[in-house]
N, C-alpha and C positions, 0 to 999 in steps of 0.2 A: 568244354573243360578249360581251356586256353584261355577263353573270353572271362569265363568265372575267375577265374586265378589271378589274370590281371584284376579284374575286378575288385578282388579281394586286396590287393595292392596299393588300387590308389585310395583305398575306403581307409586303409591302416595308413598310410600317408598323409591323408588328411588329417585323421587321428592325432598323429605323431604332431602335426603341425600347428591344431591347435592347442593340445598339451604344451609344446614350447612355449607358445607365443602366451598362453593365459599364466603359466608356470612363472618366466621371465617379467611379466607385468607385476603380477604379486612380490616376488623376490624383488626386484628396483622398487617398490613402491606406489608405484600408477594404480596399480587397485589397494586402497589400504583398507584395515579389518573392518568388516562390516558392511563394505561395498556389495550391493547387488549386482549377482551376475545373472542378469537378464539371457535365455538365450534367443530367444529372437533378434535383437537385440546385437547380440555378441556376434549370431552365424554371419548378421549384413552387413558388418567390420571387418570380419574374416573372408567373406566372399565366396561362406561354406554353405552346407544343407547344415540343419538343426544336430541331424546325428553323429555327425561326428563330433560336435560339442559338446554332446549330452555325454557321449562314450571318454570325451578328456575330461568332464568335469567329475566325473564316477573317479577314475585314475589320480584326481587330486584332492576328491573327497579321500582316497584310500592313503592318499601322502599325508594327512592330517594341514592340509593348506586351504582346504573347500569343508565349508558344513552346510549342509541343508537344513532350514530352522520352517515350522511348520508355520502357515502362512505370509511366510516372507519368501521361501525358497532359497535356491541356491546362492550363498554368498563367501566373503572371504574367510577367516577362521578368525575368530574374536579368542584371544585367550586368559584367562583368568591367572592368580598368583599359585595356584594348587595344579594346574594343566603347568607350567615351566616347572616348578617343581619336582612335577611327573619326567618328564623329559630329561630333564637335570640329573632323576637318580639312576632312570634307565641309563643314560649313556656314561654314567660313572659306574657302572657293571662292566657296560659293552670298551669301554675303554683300557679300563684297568685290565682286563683278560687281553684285549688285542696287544696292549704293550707287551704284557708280559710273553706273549709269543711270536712277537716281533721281535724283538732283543737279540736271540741267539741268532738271528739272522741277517744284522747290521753288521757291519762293516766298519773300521775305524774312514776312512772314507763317507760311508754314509751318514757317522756321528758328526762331523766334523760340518759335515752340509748341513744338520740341523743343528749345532751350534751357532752357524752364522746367522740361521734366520732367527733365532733368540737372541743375537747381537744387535741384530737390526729392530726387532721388538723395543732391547733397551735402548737404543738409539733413540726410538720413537716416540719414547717415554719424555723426552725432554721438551719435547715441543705436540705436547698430547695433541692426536686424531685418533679419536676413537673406531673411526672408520678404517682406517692402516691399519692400529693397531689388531682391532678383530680380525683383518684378512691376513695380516701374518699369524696370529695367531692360527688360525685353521691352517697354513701352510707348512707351521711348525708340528702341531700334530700328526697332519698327517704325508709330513713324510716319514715318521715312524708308520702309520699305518699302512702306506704302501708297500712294506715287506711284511704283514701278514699273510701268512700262507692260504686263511680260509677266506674264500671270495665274498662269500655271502654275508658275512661278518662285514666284510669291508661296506658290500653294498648297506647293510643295517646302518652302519656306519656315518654312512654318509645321506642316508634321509635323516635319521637323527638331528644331524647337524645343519638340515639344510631346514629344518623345522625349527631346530632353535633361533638360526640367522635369520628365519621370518618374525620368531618370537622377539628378538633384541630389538628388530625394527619398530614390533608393533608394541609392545610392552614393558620394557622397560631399558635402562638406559646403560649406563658404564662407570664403575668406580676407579678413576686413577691410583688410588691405593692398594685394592686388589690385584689390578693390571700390575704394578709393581713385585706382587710377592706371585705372581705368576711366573715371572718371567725366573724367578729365583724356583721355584719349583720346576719348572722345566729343565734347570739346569742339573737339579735333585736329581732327575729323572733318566736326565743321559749318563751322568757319572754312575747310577746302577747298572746303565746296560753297557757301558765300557769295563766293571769291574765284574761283569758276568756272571751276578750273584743269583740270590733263591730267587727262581722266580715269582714266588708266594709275595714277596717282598718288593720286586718291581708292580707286580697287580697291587699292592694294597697305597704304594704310594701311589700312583696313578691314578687309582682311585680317592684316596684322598684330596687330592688334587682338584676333581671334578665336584666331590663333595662338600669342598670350601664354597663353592658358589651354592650349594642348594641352601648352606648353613645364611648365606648372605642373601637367599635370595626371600627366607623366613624374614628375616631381619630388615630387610632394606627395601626388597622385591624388585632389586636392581644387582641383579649378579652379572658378573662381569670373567669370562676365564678362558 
């Protein structure tokens, strides 16, 4: 029983290991969309058996970062202007409700820490990197999301976003302009939850917010938020 159980351990281990490692390649860009993922191929890179490649590449077909295309097999995830789209409206649901139930649960303290990173946003804006600027951006976000109460929400949350930052790599780019009237939305957004209004009203700006990119993303297929 001992032997099984460890056994069972280092097999999710490995698991675990090549999920990082293939996860983190995609996300930096070393595998970009459309690259075959071989796994014979991958396990003599890794140093693994086949199976536990096969059981992380299942795990990142289910993150939306792996698709399997019928005679090609398993590869990166190609995305089209109607798949961001999709993405774009889902997380302008999932957003707009998390703000809004985050709010009462900030702190002038905690406003005050995500004002600065929107400071450094506009900072940022003056001598544009599009690369800064997105990671503050996700760091502005979600330190509101970090005082949502509902875990699971959070974790949606955060493959969401971690799909889209695959999608800005693989398919489309960043508008300085938008990036600009972001940074003024954001600011929309705290001033609701310091003046402690309807929450109906923090959700629908918030929402709107995420919204401006799906609008830009018909338009341009370069949303940027």
């Amino acid at each position: 029983m001992a032997a099984a159980k460890k056994q069972d351990r280092t097999r999710e281990s490995k698991v675990e290991f090549c999920y990082g490692l293939l996860r983190s390649r995609i996300l930096e860009g070393i595998y970009v969309p459309g690259y075959r993922l071989v796994i014979n191929q991958l396990a003599q890179e890794a140093g693994v058996s086949t199976i536990p490649l096969r059981e992380a590449l299942r795990r990142l077909q289910s993150d939306g970062l792996v698709e399997v295309v019928r005679n090609v097999g398993a590869r990166v995830a190609v995305f089209d202007a109607e798949q961001v789209e999709h993405t774009l409206q889902v997380l302008a649901r999932l957003e707009g409700y998390a703000t809004a139930i985050s709010a009462p649960r900030m702190t002038a303290g905690h406003v005050a820490a995500s004002r600065e990173i929107n400071d450094r946003m506009a900072e940022a804006l003056e001598q544009f990197d599009p690369a800064a600027f997105t990671a503050l951006n996700r760091e502005f976000h979600f330190s509101i999301y970090e005082h949502c109460p509902d875990p699971h929400l959070r974790s949606l949350l955060e493959a969401e976003w971690t799909r889209l930052d695959h999608m800005r790599r693989s398919s489309f780019g960043c508008l300085p302009g938008r990036a600009r009237r972001s940074v003024v939305e954001h600011g929309r957004i705290l001033d609701l939850i310091v003046e402690g209004g309807d929450p109906a009203e923090t959700e629908r700006v918030a929402r709107a917010h995420r919204n401006a990119a799906v609008t830009l993303q018909g338009a341009h297929a370069a949303p940027h938020e």
